[in-house]
C-alpha positions, 0 to 999 in steps of 0.5 A: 377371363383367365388362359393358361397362355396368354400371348399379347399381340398377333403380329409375326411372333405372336401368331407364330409362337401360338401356331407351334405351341398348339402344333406341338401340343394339341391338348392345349386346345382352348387354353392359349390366347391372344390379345391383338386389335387389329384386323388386318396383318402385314407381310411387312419385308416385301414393302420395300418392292412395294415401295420401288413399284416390283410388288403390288402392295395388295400381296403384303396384307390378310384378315387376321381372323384367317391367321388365327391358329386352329385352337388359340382364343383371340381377344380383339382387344388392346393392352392397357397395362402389364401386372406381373406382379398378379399374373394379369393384363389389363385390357383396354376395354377395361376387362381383366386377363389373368394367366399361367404364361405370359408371352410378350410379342407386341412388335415396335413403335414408330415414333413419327412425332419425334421427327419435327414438321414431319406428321400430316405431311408424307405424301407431300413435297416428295416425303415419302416412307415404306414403313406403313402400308398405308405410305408404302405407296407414296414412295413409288409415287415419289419415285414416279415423280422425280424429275432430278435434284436431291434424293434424301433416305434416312435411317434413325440411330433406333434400334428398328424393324429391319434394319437394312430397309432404309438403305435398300430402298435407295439402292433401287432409287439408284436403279429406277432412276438410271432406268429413267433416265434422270440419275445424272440429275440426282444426287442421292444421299444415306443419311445414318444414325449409325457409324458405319453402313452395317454392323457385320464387317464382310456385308459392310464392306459388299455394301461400301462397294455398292455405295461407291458403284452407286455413286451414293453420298453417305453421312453417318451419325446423323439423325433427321431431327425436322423437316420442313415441308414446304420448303423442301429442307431437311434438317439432321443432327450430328450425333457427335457434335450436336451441330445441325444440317441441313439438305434441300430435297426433292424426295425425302424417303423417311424412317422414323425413330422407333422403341418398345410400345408405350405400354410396355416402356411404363410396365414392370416387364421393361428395362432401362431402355423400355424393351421385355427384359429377357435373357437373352438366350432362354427369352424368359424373364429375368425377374418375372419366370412366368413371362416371356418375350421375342421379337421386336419389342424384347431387349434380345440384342439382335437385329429386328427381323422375321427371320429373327423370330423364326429362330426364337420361337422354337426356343421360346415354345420349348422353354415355356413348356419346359416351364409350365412342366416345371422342367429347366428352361434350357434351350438357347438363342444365340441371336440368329438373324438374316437380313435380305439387303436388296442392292437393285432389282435383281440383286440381293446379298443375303446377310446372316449372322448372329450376336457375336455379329459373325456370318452365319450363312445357309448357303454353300456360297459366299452371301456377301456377293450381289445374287439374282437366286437370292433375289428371287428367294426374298421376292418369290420365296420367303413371302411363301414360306412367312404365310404358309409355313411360320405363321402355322407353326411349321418352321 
């Protein structure tokens, strides 16, 4: 098989990237592909709602065969390995791939077995996650079933998808159990991988107030290295020290570490870290022209998120063009993202910013405030805007 463009993976940048580039350019009809496997695809940003009982989890998934753009071949299959060197993928089926293009969008791994004790048991002993669709569930459960006693939420020191989810869930622990009327039987903590609540000074300081208000115990630096299930312990390493601690739990909502999927971390496209490496404006390959790359699996050092993907893409269909029309590849990213920070059921500060980690709002008011508009705009408004206007190219 060969494609002029081959896009690997058919998450949020691959669909998205093949939905503007045969928008734009519907002579290419037939000629772009993409690799995915699965069959279903996830609205991923609602989870969180899904996860404190505000959306039914039902809303966050599709046939991927229904996302497909008019135009674009789909090869339902996996990546077994990289050869940019001759322009070609191998597929897991043992089939060939050869291309003109190559765009990198295969999204993040979770590397749930980094986390001792944890695999088998979520679900169990009030351990719960909203990072798949098939445990997005168990944390409401957990939730359900919390009668007091320790709420544990953790974040990695990884870079992650979204990287305000872990602690926006404990922020509407905080409210349903207040609603429950058991919050003054629960001490909730944030245990971080990160030295500080977030990487943007102004929304730090909002979210610090919210901690404070919330009466929430936070630990930075600490990553979750064990847990053991059946005796309802923790345990977290100090990432300045290396001394362990352990908490007691009766919930325990995990993020698992994450990095660029194995088959890229052992491929010529990764850097040191295992991420497509990329220029971080332009998204082209910085030893290989012909490829590029966005979204999560790509070294841009950016925070993880759709809205990210919202600007790159743009930029990477220009260049791309621009390439394949031997033209200089001159449109930049400069590292746009936003990230919804849910601080309770109606509340939402809404945080934009870019690399040099400055605001870069939307809005002609202050996001750094706690807003119920910027709610309804994360729970109404943007699932709209995902499946009817980034995934077919229109924004």
């Amino acid at each position: 098989m060969r494609y002029p463009i081959v896009i690997a993976g058919g998450g949020t940048a691959g669909i998205s990237a093949a939905a503007r580039l045969l928008r734009e350019h519907p002579s290419w009809r037939g000629q772009v592909a993409i690799i995915e496997p699965a069959d279903k695809h996830y609205y991923q940003p609602l989870w969180t709602l899904v996860g404190a009982g505000a959306a039914p989890r039902e809303a966050t998934v599709r046939d991927e065969a229904s996302l497909i753009p008019p135009g674009a071949v789909w090869i339902r299959d996996a990546v077994a390995a990289f050869r940019p060197e001759q322009g070609e993928i191998e597929l897991a089926s043992g089939a060939t791939v050869a291309y003109d293009a190559l765009v990198v969008a295969m999204g993040i791994q979770m590397d749930w077995n980094k986390i001792k004790g944890l695999e088998g048991n979520i679900g169990r002993n009030g351990i719960c996650s909203n990072y798949t669709y098939e445990y997005v569930q168990t944390t409401w459960s957990a939730l359900q079933n919390f009668r007091g006693g320790n709420a544990v939420f953790t974040m990695p020191e990884t870079p992650i998808k979204c990287g305000g989810a872990p602690q926006k869930i404990a922020y509407l622990a905080d409210d349903y159990l207040r609603k429950k009327g058991v919050r003054h039987k629960a001490q909730i903590h944030y245990v971080t991988g990160t030295p500080t609540i977030f990487s943007v000074k102004k929304y730090a300081d909002a979210l610090m107030k919210v901690v404070e208000r919330k009466q929430i115990q936070p630990h930075f630096k600490h990553r979750l290295i064990e847990v053991k299930a059946d005796d309802k312990v923790a345990v977290f390493e100090n990432l300045d020290t290396g001394q362990t601690m352990a908490l007691e739990f009766d919930l325990l909502h995990v993020v698992p570490p994450m990095s660029a999927p194995d088959v890229i971390k052992h491929s010529p496209l990764a850097n040191e870290a295992g991420w497509v490496d990329v220029d971080k404006f332009t998204l082209q390959h910085v030893r290989f022209p012909n490829v590029f790359s966005l979204g999560d699996c790509s070294s841009l050092p950016t925070s993880k998120t759709g809205a990210a993907i919202r600007k790159q893409v743009p930029v990477l269909v220009n260049n791309l063009t621009a390439y394949l029309k031997d033209r200089p590849v001159e449109a930049e990213y400069h590292g746009y993202t936003s990230c919804p920070l849910v601080t309770g059921y109606g509340r939402l500060i809404l945080a934009e910013f870019d690399y040099s980690h400055e605001p870069e709002e939307t809005f002609p008011f202050d996001q750094g405030q706690e807003r119920f508009s910027m709610y309804v705009l994360k729970k109404s408004f943007l699932p709209v805007l995902y499946w009817d206007g980034m995934l077919k190219g229109l924004m």
